[in-house]
KOLVEXZA-252893 format. One line per 4 residues: number of its first residue (from 1); their letters; for each residue x negated, y, z of C-alpha. Coordinates in nm, 3 decimals. Layout:
<rs>
NUM = A = X:Y:Z; ...
</rs>
This chain:
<rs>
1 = XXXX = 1.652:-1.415:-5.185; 2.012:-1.302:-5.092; 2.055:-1.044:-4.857; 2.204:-1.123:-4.453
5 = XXXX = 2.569:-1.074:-4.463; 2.678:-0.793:-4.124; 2.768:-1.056:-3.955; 2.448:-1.280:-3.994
9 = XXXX = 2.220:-1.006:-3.937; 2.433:-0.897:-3.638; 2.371:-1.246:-3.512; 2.011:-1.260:-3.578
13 = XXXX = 1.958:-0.882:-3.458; 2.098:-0.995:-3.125; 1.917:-1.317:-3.092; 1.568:-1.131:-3.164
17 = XXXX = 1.621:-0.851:-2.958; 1.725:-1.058:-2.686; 1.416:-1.323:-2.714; 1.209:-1.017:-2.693
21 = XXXX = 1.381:-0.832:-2.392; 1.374:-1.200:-2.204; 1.027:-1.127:-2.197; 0.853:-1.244:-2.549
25 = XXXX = 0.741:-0.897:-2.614; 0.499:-0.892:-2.315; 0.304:-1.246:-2.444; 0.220:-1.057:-2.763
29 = XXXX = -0.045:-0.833:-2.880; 0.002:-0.478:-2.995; 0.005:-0.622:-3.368; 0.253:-0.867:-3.317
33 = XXXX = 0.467:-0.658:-3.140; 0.446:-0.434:-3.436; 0.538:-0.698:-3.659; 0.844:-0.868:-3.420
37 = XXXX = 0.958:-0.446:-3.401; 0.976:-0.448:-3.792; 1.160:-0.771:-3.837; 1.430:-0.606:-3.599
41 = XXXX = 1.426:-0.334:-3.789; 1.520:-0.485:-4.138; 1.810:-0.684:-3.947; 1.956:-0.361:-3.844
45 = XXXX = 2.295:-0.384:-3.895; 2.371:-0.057:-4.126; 2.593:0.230:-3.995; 2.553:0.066:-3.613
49 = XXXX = 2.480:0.334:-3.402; 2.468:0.147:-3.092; 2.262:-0.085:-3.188; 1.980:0.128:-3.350
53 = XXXX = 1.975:0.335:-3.037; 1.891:-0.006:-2.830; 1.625:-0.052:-3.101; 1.464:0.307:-3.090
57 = XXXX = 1.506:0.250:-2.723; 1.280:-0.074:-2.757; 1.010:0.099:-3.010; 0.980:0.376:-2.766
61 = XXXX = 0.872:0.168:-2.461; 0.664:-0.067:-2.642; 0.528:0.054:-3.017; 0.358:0.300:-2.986
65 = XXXX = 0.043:0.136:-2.822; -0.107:0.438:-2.642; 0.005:0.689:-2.843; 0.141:0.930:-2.604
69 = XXXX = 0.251:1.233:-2.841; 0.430:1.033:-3.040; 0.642:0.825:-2.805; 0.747:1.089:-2.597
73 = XXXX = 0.897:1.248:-2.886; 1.077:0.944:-2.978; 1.182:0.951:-2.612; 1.297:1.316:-2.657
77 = XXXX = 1.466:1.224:-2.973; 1.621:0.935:-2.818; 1.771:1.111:-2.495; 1.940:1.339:-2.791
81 = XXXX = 2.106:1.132:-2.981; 2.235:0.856:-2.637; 2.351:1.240:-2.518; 2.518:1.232:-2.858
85 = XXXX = 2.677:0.929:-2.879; 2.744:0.874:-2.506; 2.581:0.550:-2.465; 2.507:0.560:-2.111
89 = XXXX = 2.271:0.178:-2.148; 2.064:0.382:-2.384; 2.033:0.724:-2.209; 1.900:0.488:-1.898
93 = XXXX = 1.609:0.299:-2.140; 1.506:0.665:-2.288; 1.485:0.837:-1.978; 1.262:0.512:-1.845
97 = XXXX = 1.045:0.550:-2.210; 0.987:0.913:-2.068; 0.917:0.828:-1.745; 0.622:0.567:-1.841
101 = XXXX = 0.489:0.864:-2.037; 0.491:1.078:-1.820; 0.364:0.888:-1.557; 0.026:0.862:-1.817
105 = XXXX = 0.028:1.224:-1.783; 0.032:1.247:-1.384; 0.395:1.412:-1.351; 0.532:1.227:-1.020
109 = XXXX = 0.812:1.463:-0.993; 0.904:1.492:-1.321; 0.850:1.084:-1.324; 1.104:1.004:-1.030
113 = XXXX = 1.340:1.290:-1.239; 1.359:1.058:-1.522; 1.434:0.723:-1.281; 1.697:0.914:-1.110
117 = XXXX = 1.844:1.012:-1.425; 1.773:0.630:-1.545; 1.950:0.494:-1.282; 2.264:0.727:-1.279
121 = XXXX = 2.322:0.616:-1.604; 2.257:0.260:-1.577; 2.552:0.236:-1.270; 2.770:0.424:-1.531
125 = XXXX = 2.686:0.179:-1.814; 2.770:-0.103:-1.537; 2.467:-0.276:-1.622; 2.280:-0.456:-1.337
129 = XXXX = 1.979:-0.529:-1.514; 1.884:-0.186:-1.627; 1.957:-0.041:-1.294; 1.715:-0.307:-1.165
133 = XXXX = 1.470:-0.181:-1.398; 1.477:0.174:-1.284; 1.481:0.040:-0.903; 1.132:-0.170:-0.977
137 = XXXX = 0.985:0.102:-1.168; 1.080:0.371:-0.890; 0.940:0.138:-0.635; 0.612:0.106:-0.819
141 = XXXX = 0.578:0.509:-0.864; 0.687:0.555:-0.444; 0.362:0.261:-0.364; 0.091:0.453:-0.585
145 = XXXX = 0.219:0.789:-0.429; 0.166:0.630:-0.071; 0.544:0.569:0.016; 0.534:0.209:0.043
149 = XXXX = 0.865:0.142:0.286; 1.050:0.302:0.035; 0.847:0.088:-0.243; 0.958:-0.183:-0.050
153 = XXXX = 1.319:-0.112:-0.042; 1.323:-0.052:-0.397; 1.132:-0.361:-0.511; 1.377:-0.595:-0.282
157 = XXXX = 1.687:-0.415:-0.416; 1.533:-0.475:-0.785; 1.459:-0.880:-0.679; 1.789:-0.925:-0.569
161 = XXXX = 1.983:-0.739:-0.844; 1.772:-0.936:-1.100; 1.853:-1.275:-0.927; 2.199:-1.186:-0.886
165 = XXXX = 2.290:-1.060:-1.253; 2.083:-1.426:-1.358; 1.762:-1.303:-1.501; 1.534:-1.535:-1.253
169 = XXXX = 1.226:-1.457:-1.485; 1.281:-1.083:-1.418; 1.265:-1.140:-1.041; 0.970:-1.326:-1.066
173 = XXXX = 0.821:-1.080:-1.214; 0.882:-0.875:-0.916; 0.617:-1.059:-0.731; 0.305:-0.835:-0.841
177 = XXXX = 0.466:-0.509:-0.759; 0.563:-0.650:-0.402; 0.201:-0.746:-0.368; 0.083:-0.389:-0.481
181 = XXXX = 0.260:-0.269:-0.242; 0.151:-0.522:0.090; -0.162:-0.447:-0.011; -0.143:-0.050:0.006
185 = XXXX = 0.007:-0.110:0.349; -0.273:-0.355:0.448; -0.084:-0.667:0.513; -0.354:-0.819:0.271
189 = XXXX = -0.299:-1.216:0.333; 0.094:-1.150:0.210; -0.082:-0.981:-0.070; -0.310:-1.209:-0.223
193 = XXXX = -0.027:-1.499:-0.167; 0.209:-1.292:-0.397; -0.084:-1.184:-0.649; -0.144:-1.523:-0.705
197 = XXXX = 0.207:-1.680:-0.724; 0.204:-1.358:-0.997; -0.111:-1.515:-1.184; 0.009:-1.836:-1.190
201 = XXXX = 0.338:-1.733:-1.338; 0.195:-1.508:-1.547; -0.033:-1.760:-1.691; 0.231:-2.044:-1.737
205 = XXXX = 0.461:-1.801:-1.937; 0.174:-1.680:-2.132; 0.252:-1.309:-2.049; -0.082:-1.117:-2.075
209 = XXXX = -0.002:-0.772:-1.925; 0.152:-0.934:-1.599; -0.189:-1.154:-1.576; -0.363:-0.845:-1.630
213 = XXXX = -0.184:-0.623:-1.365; -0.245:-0.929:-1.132; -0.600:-0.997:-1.143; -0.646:-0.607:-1.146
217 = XXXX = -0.479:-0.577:-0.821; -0.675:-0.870:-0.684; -0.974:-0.671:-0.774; -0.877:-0.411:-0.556
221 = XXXX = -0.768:-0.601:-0.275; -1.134:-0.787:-0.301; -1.296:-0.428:-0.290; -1.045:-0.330:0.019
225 = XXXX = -1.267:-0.660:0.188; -1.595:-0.558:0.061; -1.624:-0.853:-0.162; -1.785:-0.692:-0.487
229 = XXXX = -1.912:-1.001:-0.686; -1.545:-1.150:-0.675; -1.422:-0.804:-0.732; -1.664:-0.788:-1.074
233 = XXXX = -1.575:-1.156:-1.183; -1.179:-1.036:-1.170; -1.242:-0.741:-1.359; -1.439:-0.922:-1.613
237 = XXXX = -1.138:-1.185:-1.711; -0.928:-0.819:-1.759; -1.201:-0.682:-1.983; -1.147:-1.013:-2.184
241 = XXXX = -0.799:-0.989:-2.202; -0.830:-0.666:-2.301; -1.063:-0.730:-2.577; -0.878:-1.056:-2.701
245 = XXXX = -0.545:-0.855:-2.712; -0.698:-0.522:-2.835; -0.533:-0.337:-2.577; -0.770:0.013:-2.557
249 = XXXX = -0.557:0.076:-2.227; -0.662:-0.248:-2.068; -1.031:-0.223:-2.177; -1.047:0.118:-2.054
253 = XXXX = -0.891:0.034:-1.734; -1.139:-0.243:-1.696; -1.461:-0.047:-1.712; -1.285:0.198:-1.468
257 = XXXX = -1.258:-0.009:-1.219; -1.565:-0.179:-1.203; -1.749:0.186:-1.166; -1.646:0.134:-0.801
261 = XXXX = -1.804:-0.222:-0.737; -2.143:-0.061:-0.941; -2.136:0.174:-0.687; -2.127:-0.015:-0.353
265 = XXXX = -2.410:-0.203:-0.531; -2.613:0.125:-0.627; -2.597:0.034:-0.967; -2.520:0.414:-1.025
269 = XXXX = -2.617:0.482:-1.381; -2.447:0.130:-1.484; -2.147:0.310:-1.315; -2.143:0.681:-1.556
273 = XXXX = -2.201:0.421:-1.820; -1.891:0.202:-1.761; -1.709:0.572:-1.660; -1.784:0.708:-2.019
277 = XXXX = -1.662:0.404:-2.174; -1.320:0.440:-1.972; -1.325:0.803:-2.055; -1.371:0.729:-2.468
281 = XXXX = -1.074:0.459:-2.416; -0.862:0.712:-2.227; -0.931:1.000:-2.417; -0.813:0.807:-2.774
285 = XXXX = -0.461:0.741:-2.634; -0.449:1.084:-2.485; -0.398:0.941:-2.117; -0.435:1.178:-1.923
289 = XXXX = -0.339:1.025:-1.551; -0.684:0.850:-1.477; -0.871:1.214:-1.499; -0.883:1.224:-1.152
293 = XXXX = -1.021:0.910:-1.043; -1.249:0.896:-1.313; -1.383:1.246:-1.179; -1.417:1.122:-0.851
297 = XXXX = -1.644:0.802:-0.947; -1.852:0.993:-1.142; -1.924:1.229:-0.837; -1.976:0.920:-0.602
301 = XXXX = -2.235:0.784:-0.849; -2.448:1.120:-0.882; -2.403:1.091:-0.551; -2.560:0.802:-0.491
305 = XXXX = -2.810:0.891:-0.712; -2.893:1.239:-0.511; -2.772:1.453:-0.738; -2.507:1.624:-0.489
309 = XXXX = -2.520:1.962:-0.768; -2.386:1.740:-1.019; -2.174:1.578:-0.746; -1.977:1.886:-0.657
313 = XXXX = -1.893:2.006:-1.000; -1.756:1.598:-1.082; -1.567:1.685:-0.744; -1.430:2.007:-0.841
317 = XXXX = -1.283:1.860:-1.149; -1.136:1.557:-0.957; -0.990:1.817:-0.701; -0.795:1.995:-0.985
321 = XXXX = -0.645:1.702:-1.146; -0.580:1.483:-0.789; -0.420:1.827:-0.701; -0.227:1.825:-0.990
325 = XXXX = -0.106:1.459:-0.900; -0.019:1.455:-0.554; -0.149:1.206:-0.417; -0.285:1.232:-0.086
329 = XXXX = -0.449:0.846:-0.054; -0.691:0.986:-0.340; -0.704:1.328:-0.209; -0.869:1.155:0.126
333 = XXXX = -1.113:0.965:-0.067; -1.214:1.324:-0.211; -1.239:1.544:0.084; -1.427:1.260:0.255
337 = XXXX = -1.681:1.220:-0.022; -1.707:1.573:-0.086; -1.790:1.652:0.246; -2.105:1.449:0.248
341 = XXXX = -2.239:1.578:-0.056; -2.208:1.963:0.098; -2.339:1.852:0.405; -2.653:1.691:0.203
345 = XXXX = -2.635:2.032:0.011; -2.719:2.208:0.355; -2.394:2.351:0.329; -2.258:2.259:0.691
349 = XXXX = -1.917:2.490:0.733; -1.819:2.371:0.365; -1.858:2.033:0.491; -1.711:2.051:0.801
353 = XXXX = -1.394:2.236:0.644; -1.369:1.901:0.404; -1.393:1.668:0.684; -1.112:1.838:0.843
357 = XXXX = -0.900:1.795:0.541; -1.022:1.438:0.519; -0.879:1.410:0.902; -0.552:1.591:0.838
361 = XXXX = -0.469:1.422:0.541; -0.562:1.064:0.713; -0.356:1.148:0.978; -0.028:1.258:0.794
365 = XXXX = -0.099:0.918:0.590; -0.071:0.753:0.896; 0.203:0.933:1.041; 0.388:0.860:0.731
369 = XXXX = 0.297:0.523:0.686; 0.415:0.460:1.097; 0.720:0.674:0.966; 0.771:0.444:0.708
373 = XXXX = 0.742:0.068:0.855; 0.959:0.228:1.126; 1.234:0.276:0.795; 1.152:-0.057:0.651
377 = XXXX = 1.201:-0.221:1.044; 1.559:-0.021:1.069; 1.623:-0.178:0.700; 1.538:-0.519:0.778
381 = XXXX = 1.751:-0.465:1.142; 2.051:-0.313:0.992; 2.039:-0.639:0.698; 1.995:-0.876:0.986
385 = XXXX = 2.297:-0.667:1.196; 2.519:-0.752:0.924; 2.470:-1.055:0.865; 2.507:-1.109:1.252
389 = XXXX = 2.837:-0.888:1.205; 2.970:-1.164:0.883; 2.831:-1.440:1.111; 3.049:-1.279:1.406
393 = XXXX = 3.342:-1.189:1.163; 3.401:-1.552:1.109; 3.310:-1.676:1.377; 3.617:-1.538:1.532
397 = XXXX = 3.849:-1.611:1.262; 3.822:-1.985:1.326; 3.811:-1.885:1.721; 4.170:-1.734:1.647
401 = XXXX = 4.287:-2.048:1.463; 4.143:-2.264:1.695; 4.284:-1.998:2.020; 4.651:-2.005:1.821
405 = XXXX = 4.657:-2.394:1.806; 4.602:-2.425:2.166; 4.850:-2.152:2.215; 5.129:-2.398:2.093
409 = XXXX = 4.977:-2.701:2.252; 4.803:-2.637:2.570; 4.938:-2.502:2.963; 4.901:-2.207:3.124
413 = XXXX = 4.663:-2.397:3.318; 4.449:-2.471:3.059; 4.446:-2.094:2.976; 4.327:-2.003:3.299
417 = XXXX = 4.021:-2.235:3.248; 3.939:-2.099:2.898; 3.927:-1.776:3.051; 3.748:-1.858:3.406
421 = XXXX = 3.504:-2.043:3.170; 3.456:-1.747:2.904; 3.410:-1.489:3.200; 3.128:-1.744:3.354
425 = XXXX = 2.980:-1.763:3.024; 2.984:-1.373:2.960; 2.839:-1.366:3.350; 2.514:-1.576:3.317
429 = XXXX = 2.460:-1.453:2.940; 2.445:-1.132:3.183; 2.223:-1.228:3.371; 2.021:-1.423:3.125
433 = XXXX = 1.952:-1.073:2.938; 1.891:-0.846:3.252; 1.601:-1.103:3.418; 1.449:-1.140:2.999
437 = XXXX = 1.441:-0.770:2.987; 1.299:-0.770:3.340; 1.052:-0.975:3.242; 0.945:-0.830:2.972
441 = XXXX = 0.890:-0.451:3.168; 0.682:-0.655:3.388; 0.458:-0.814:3.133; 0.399:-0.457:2.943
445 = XXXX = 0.353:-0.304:3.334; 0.062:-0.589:3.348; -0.101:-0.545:3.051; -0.110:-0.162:3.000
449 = XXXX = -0.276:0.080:3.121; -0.031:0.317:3.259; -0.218:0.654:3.171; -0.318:0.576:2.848
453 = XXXX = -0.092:0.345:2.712; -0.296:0.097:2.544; -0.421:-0.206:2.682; -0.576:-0.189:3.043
457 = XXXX = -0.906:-0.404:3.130; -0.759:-0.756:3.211; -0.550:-0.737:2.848; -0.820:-0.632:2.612
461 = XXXX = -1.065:-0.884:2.754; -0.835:-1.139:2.694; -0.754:-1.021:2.357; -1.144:-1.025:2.314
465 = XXXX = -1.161:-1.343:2.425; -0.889:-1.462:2.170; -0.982:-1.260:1.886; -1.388:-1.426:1.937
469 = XXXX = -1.223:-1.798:1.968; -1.000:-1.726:1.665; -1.335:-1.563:1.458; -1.552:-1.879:1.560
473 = XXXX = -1.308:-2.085:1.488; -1.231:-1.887:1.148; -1.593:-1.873:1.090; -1.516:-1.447:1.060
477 = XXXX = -1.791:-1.183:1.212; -1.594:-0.992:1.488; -1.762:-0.666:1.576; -1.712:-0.461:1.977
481 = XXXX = -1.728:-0.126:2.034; -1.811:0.009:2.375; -1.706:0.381:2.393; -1.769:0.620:2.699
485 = XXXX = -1.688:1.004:2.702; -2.006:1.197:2.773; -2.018:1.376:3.099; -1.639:1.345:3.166
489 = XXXX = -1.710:1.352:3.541; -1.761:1.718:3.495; -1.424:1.776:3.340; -1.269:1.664:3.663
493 = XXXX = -1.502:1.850:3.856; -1.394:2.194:3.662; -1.095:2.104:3.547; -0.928:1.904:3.810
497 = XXXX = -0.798:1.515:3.766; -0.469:1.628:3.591; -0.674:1.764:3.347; -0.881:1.512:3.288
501 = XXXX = -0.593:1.296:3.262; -0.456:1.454:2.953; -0.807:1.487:2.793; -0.784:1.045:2.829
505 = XXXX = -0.431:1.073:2.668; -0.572:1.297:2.381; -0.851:1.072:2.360; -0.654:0.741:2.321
509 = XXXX = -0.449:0.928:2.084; -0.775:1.009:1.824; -0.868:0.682:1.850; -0.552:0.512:1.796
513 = XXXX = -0.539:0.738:1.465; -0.908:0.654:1.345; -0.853:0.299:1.380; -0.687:0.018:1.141
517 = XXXX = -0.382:-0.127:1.214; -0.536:-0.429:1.327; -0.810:-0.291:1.534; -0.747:-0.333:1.930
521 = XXXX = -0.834:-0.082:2.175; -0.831:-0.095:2.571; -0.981:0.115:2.838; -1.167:-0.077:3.081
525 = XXXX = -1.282:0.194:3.333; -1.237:0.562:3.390; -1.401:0.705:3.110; -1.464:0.393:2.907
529 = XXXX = -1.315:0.150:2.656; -1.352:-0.140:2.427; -1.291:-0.156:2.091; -1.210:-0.518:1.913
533 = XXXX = -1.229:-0.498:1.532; -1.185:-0.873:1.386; -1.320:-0.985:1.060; -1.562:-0.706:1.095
537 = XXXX = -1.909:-0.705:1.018; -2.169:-0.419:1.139; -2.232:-0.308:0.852; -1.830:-0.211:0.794
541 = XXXX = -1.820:-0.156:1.213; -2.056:0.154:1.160; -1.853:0.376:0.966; -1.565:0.286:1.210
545 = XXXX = -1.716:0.389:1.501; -1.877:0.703:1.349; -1.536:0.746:1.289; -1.412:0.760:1.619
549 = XXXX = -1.710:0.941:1.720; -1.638:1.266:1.473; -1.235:1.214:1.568; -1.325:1.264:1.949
553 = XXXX = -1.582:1.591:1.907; -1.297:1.719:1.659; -0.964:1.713:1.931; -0.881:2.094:2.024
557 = XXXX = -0.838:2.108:2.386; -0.818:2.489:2.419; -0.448:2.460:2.527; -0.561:2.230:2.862
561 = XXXX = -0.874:2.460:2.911; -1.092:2.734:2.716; -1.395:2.664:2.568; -1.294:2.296:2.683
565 = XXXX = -1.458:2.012:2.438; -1.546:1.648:2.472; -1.783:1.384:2.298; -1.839:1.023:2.311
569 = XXXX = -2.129:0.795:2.291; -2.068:0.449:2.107; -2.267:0.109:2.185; -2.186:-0.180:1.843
573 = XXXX = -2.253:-0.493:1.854; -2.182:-0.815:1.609; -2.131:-1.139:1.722; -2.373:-1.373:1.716
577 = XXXX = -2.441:-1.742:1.749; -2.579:-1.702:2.036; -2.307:-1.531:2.241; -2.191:-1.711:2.530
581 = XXXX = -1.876:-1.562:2.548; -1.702:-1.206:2.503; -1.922:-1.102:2.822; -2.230:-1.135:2.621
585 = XXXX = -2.112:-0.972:2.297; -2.022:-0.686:2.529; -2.307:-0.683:2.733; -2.548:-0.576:2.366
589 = XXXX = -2.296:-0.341:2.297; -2.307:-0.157:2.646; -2.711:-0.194:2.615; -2.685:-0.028:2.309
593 = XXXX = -2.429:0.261:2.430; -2.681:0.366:2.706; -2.954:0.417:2.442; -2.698:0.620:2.245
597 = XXXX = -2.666:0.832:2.593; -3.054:0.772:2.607; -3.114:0.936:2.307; -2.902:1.282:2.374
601 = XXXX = -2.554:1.158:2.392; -2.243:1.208:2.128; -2.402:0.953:1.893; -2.356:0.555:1.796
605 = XXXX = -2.614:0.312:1.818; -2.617:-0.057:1.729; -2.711:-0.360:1.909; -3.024:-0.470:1.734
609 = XXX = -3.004:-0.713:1.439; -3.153:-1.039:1.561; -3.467:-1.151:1.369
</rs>
């Protein structure tokens, strides 16, 4: 057989490479990748630097099938010899090959080193699609480090730059990456939509890893609403994948995550079972960046199954690689679950010291995650500012053409009317604005409580009333707590009412931070308040109100008084068919708060389950 002339294995180099960028590569398994990398390799055109370094670039993101040492030396050797030849497009795809690696390893900082890099020298190779690349993969690495407005920001910039540059499958693509990162935030409905416009894409291009990543993360959001069997089923179709591609990642990834389902269940040792086998997988590609979680299963299961010993020492090796990783969503899933193994231990300051991590990291994850909606809300303003600004831009352009015809046409007379009827205009748009703001200060004056802040007895009831119509209607459980701080009377009494006023504010302020987003709280008396939490069922509601329990016996209110603490007895109850109305629900929940003060005060009790 003759051999390709340059030119006709130029041709066919670019026409293969291309097929396989457009997204090819990602349909086939690691074999056929293998053999599609080989083909490109033998229509190499000889002596063409440029295009071997888009090759090696190519090979180092996807040929080396879990083989960590090798491919970040090709990485290494590939930043070189771009550096070399000062090809800025294949500097950018090296320093992403180095990235994923490293990312395996659990380097975040050096990670988001590498995308910078990336990036800087995509915008000086002018090339919107690899910039785009470096954007989505920067946004994925800010959402699994907690930092989801900026994931956000990153992921939309990626969309659009994909859209705009023409590669529509690309920006499709972005669709499981957005949903990874709704869900983190807890805007779950806008998850699962996306995660399953991702699996239906995914499936009708025949792209395996995609439908992988999105029935993983569908997984997840099924174990963020307690729904295990689904959460088991989705995992299984990823261990098949896995299998049926004979992608060791994917299988090992499988059997981690189903430890956690296993768990809930108390299928413990089914759970170190399914952990070894992740472990094996992991430990033959030298991945090194699921350590930490797998650590922390394993001490949840010997947990579970009372060995807290075994527990602590899974713990302590989950501590040093989480640590290591920076990531403070995992490190609160550690404190918290260390902290009940000490305290099972006997080992009460220990455990008390974790739970006070577990509440300081919770709450900087909160402040950060208000900190960062309140970025992605300026974002989204300052977009819809300009586009007002374009809107107004033009707007008045045509006003000017329209205002210079008139000029040579129209009186003076007609002048003054223009301007009698723009000043009106300007006048009752005046007008219009102060009485809407008006109104609105009013509304918020009716519905809040002024000392607190959050919603004063007439609002939350109706909320209540709302949120049981909606959960009826919905056929959801809906869950009320009634809280009341033990013996505050005697804070006023010693303390004076100013006092006692800022021990309320400090109160509300605990609460606010223990609860979910979507949780709504109200105070409906001096010293008390109701709690709605929709889609709730008791056996979920518990944890939340022991919660807000431990959050209120933990405020430090030295500064208002010495010695000064406060505690809180909580009354649950569930709703039932039986309930009347809100009235009812929250007459079983009060029943149950006076045993809780009944039976010695600062605890929760539940409204009994009906037989």
């Amino acid at each position: 057989m003759a051999s390709p002339t340059p030119a006709s294995a130029s041709t066919a180099f670019d026409a293969l490479l291309q097929r396989l960028e457009d997204g090819e590569i990602a349909t086939l398994s690691p074999a056929q990748v293998q053999q599609r990398l080989d083909r490109l390799a033998q229509l190499l055109p000889r002596g063409d630097a440029a295009r071997e370094l888009h090759y090696l670039a190519l090979r180092c993101g996807w040929g080396y099938d879990g083989n960590l040492h090798a491919q970040l030396a090709a990485a290494e050797d590939g930043l070189a010899r771009a550096a070399a030849a000062d090809d800025a497009a294949a500097l950018a795809r090296f320093h992403y090959c180095r990235a994923a690696v490293r990312e395996q390893r659990g380097s975040p900082a050096q990670v988001m080193a590498d995308y910078e890099a990336g990036m800087a020298a995509a915008r000086r190779a002018e090339d919107r699609r690899l910039l785009a690349d470096g954007l989505a993969s920067r946004g994925g690495m800010h959402s699994l480090l907690g930092e989801q407005a900026r994931a956000v920001l990153d992921l939309l910039a990626a969309q659009r730059l994909y859209a705009s540059a023409g590669f529509r499958t690309d920006a499709e693509s972005m669709l499981l990456d957005l949903a990874i990162t709704y869900r983190r935030m807890g805007e779950q409905d806008q998850a699962l939509d996306y995660l399953r416009q991702s699996e239906a894409f995914a499936s009708q291009r025949g792209d395996w890893n995609l439908l992988i990543g999105s029935l993983l993360q569908q997984g997840y959001l099924a174990e963020d609403q307690n729904r295990t069997d689904d959460a088991l089923n989705l995992y299984g179709r990823v261990l098949a994948l896995g299998r049926k591609h004979a992608s060791r990642y994917d299988i090992a990834s499988a059997h981690l995550a189903m430890a956690w389902p296993r768990i809930l269940r108390g299928e413990h040792r089914r759970a170190l079972q399914l952990l070894d086998a992740a472990q094996a997988g992991f430990d033959t590609l030298g991945d090194r960046s699921n350590q930490g979680m797998i650590a922390l299963r394993r001490g949840q299961a010997h947990a579970g199954l009372g060995e807290h010993a075994q527990a602590l020492a899974d713990y302590q090796r989950a501590a040093a690689a989480l640590q290591h990783g920076d990531n403070p969503r995992y490190l609160a899933m550690l404190y918290r679950a260390r902290a009940r193994s000490l305290q099972a231990l006997g080992r009460a300051d220990a455990a008390l010291a974790d739970l006070e991590r577990y509440i300081d990291t919770h709450e900087r994850l909160a402040a950060a995650e208000r900190s960062q909606q309140g970025q992605l809300l300026r974002y989204q303003f300052d977009s819809d500012r300009r586009d007002l600004e374009n809107k107004r831009l033009a707007s008045e352009t045509a006003l000017r053409e329209r205002q210079l015809q008139a000029l040579l046409q129209a009186r003076r007379w007609q002048w003054a009317a223009m301007g009698l009827g723009g000043a009106l205009l300007l006048l009752l748009g005046a007008l219009i604005m102060r009485q809407l703001v008006r109104m609105q200060r009013l509304h918020e004056m009716a519905s809040t409580d002024p000392l607190t802040g959050v919603a004063n007895r007439r609002s939350i009831e109706q909320l209540g009333a709302a949120a049981l119509a909606r959960a009826r209607a919905l056929q959801q459980p809906l869950c009320v707590l009634v809280l009341d701080v033990d013996h505050f009377k005697q804070v006023n009494d010693r303390h004076g009412h100013l006092s006692g006023d800022q021990v309320l504010a400090r109160i509300t302020r605990a609460c606010r931070d223990a609860l979910r987003h979507f949780d709504l709280l109200g105070r409906t008396g001096g010293e008390e308040f109701l709690v709605l939490l929709p889609n709730t069922r008791r056996a979920q509601a518990q944890p939340i109100a022991e919660r807000l329990r431990a959050a209120i016996a933990a405020i430090d209110l030295t500064d208002i008084a010495a010695g000064l603490t406060v505690t809180a007895s909580i009354g649950l109850a569930e709703l039932q068919p039986a309930d009347a109305d809100l009235r009812d629900l929250v007459a079983r929940a009060d029943a149950a708060l006076y045993r809780a003060k009944g039976q010695g005060r600062d605890r929760v009790e539940a409204d009994a389950v009906p037989a």
